[in-house]
C-alpha positions in Angstrom: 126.5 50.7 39.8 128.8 50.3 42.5 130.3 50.8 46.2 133.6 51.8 46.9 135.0 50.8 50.3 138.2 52.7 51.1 140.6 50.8 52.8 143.7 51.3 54.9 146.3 49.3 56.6 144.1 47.7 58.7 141.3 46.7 56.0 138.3 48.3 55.1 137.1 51.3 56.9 134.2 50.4 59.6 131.0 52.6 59.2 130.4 55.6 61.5 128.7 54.8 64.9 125.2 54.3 64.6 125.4 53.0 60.6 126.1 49.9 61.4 125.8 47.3 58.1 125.7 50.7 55.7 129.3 51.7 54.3 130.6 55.5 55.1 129.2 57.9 52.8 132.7 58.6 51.9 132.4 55.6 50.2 129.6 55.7 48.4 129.9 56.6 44.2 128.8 55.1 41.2 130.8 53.5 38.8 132.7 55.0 36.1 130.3 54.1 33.6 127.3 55.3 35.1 127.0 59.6 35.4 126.3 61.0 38.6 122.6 61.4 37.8 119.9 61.6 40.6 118.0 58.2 38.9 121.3 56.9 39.3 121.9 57.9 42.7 118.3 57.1 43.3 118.7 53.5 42.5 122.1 53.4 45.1 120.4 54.2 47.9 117.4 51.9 47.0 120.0 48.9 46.7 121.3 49.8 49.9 118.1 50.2 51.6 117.4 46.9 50.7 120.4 45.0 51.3 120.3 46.6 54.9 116.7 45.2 56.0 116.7 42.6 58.3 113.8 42.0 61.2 114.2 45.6 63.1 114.6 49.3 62.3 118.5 50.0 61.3 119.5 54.2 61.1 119.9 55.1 57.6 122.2 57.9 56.0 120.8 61.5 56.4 119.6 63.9 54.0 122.1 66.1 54.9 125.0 63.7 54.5 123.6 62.4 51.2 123.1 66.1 49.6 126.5 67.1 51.0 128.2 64.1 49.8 126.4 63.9 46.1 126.7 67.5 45.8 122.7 68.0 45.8 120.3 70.1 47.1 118.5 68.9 49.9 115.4 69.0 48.5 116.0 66.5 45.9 117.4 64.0 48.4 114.0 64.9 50.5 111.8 63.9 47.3 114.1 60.6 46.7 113.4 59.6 49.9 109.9 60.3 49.9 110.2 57.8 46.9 112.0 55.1 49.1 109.2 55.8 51.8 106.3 55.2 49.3 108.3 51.7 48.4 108.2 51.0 52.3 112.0 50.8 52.3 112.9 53.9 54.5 110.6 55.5 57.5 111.4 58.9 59.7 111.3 59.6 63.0 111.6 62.0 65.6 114.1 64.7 65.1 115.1 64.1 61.5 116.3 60.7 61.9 115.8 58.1 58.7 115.2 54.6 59.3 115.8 51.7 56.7 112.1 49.6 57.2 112.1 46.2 59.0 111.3 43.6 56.6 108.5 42.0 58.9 106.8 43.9 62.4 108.8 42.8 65.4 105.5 42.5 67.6 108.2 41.5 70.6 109.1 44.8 71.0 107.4 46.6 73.5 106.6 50.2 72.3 106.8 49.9 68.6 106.3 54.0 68.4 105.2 57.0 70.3 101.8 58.5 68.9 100.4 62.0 69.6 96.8 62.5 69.3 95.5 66.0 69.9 92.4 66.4 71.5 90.0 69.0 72.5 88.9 68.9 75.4 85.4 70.4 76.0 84.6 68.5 72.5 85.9 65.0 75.1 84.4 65.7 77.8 80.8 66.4 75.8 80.5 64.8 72.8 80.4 61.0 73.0 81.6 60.6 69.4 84.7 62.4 70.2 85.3 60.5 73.6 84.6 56.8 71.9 87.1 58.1 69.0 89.6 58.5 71.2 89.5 56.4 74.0 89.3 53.1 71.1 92.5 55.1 69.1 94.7 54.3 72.3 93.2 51.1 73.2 93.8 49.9 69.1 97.6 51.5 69.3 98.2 49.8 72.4 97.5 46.2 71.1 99.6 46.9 68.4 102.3 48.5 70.6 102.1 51.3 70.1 102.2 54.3 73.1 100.0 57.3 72.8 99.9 60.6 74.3 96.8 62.9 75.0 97.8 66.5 73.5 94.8 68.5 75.4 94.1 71.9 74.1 91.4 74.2 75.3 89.6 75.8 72.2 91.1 77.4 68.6 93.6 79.9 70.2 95.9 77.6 71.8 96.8 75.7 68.2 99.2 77.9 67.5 102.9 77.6 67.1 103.1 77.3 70.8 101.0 73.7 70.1 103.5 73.1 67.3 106.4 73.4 69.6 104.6 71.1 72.4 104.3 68.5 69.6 107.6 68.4 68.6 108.8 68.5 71.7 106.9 65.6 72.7 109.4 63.4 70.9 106.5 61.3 68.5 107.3 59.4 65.5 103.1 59.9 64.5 100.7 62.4 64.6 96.8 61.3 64.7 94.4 64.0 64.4 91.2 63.7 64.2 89.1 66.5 62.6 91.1 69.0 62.4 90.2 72.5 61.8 91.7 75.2 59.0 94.1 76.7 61.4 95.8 73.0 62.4 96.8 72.4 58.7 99.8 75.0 59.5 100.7 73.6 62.4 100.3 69.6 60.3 102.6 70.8 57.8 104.9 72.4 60.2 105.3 69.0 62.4 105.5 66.8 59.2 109.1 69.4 58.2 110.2 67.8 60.5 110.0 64.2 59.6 106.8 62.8 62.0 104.2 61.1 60.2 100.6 62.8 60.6 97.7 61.3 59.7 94.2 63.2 59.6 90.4 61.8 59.9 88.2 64.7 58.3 84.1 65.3 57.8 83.8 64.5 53.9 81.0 67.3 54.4 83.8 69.6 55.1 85.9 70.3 51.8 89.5 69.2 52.1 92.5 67.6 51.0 95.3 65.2 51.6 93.5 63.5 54.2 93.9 59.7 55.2 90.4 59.3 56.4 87.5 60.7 55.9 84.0 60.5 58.0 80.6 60.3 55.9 77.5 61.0 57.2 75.5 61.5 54.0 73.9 58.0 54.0 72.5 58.2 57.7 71.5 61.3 57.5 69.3 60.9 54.5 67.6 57.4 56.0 67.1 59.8 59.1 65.3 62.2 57.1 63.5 59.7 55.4 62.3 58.4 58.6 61.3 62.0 59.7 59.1 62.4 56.7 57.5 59.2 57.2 56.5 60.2 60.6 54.8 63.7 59.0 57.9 66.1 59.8 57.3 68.9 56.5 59.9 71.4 57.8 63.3 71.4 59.2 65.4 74.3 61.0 69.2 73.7 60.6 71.1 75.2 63.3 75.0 76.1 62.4 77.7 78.8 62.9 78.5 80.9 60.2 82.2 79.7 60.1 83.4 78.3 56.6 83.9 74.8 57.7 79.7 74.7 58.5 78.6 76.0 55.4 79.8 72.4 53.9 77.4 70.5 56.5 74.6 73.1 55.7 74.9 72.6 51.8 74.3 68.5 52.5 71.4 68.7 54.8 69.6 71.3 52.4 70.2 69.0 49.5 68.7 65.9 51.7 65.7 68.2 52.6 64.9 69.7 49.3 64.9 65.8 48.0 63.0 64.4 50.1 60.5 67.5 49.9 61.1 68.6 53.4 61.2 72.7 53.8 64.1 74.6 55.4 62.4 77.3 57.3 65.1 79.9 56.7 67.7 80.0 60.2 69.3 83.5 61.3 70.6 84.4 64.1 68.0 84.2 66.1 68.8 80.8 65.7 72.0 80.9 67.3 69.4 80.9 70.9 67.6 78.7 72.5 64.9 80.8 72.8 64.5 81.8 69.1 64.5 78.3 68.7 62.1 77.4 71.1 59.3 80.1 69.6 58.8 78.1 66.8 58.0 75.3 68.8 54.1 76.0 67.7 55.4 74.7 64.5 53.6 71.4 63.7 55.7 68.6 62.1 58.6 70.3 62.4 62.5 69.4 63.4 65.8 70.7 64.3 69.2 70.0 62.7 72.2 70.3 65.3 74.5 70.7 62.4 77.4 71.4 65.1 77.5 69.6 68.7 79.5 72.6 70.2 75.9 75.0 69.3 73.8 72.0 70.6 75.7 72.3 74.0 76.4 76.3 74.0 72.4 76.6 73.8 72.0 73.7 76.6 74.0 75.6 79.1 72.8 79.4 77.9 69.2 78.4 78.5 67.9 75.3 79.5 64.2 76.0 80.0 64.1 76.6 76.6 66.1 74.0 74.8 63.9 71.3 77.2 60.5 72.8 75.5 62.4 72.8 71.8 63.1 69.0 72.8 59.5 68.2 74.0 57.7 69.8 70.5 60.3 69.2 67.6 62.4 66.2 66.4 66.1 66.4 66.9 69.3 65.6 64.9 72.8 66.2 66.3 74.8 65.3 63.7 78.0 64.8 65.7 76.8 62.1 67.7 74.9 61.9 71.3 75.8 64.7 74.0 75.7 65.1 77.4 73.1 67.2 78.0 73.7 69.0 81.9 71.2 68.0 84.5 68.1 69.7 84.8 66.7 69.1 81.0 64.0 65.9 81.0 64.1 64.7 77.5 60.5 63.5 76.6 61.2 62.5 73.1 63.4 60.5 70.3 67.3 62.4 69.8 68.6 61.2 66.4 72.1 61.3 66.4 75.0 60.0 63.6 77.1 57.5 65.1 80.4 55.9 63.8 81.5 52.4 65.4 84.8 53.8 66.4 86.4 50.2 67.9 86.2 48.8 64.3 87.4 52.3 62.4 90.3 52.6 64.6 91.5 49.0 64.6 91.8 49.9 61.1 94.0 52.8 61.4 96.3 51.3 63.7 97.0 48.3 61.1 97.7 50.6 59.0 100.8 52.2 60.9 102.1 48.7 60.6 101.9 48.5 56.6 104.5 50.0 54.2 103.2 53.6 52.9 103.7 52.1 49.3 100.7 49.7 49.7 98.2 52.8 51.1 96.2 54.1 48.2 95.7 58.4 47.3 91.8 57.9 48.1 90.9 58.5 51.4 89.2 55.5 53.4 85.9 56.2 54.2 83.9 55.6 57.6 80.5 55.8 57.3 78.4 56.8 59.8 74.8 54.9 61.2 71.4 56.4 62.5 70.4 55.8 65.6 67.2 57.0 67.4 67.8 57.3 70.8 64.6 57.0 72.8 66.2 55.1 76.3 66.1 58.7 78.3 67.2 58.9 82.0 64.4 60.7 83.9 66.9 63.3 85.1 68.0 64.5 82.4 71.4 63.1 81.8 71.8 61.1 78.2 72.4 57.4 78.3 75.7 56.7 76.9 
């Protein structure tokens, strides 16, 4: 293999602006003994990749250039340098741009990267598991240097292309998103065309793939259902939405209950009010699943005499973690919720960003999830956080 440098009068050609270090395309062929094939061309670019890393990011040749120059389509120069990416030689930013990799992090710099995280924002301002993911994702980047900027939306409608555009146009090299629904995986795909880096944390009771992350709650649900058992709970109500992305969460509670012997008592719509709920309050020994914090809260706000006499006769789970329940609903009794220790998880994701995509592995990391049995109440009404 080799590298041609046309010369003229004045010596050897200097690169383009903004390629400094890497010869001109132009220039660029492999020796007469090698055929033109894309291993071949392959390697090139690898060789130069590497001979071009020093101790910052240094602008690498386009895909565009490369396939006009080689003669390719650009989707074979796009899977060639997703092969360069996976052997941490190349990165992309904002825009399209390719970047050969710095050999070592320059933690002098002071923003390293601009990361987007979208957020919802009643899911924020409620749900303390969603707050506390958050609030540590920026405070993690940040030490790292890495800037972040809040994407607020306000419910399902507003992730549309409209949201893909307000991405993009935010100028981000990385996209965090945490849980994301079915309808934001068109809008992921759409945003990573364009060269940003999105990672995803999921629910591993939610079936999906290509995730970076993934959030179990299987092993703290089942010790909290063990607990319930031992303290003489023999039926369970599990409150959900009939949306597809539930009926995951439902099929993993039902298969906790029917092990540990504990019965479903079967949940319509009725269940989907507080008051249905509440009538089966003469129940003995028997608890309700929050399978959904968003239906835990819709019910608070919808009727709050109620929810406070579902809390004072059954047990509680809220499997997404401790709400903030309005004022005006005196809890008398334990709240189990599923809680994840989000300052430790998302130190981990940040050190991530920082290490070569070769060295990540296909499997999902998993964060598993703790029981905790809230009994600290405030007298008012308003959940200790």
């Amino acid at each position: 293999m080799a590298l041609l440098h046309p010369t003229t009068g004045q010596g050897k050609r200097r690169s383009k602006p903004g390629l400094e270090g890497l010869p001109i395309i132009e220039s660029l062929v492999v020796s007469e003994n090698d055929a033109p094939t894309n291993v071949n061309i392959l390697s090139l670019l690898r060789q130069l990749a590497k001979r071009n890393r020093n101790g910052i990011s240094r602008s690498f040749y386009s895909i565009r250039s490369v396939a006009k120059h080689f003669t390719l389509p650009p989707t074979t120069v796009t899977r060639m340098y997703g092969r360069l990416k996976e052997e941490g030689l190349l990165t992309s930013a904002w825009g399209s741009r390719t970047f050969v990799e710095p050999s070592h992090v320059n933690r002098e710099l002071r923003v390293k990267g601009m990361i987007a995280l979208p957020v919802a924002l009643s899911s924020f301002s409620h749900i303390r598991n969603h707050r506390m993911f958050f609030l540590s994702m920026r405070n993690a980047l940040w030490k790292l240097g890495f800037a972040t900027r809040l994407l607020f939306y306000e419910g399902a409608a507003e992730r549309d292309d409209g949201f893909a555009e307000d991405l993009l146009n935010s100028k981000v090299d990385s996209v965090i998103w945490f849980l994301p629904g079915s309808n934001d995986r068109t809008i992921a795909s759409r945003v990573a065309d364009r060269g940003i880096r999105v990672i995803s944390i999921t629910d591993s009771l939610v079936k999906s793939n290509g995730h970076r992350y993934a959030l179990s709650r299987e092993a703290a649900l089942y010790e909290c259902l063990v607990e319930w058992k031992k303290g003489g709970v023999t039926s369970a109500i599990i409150v959900h939405s009939d949306q597809g992305e539930a009926l995951g969460r439902v099929a993993a509670i039902s298969v906790c209950l029917r092990a540990l012997g504990i019965k479903q008592i079967p949940s319509g719509i009725e269940c989907l009010k507080a008051k249905g709920l509440a009538q089966t309050s003469h129940r003995e020994n028997c608890g309700t699943i929050f399978a959904s914090a968003e239906l835990a809260l819709r019910l608070t706000y919808e009727d709050n005499v109620s929810f406070t006499k579902l809390l004072e006769k059954h047990r509680i789970l809220l499997i997404d973690g401790m709400i903030d329940f309005p004022v005006g609903i005196p809890i008398q009794g334990p709240i189990d919720t599923i809680e994840f220790d989000w300052p430790r998880e998302t130190r981990r994701i940040a050190n991530d960003l920082v290490r070569p995509l070769g060295s990540h592995t296909s499997e999902p990391a998993i964060f598993e999830g703790r029981w905790v049995c809230r009994r600290d109440h405030i007298a008012k009404g308003t959940a200790r956080i």
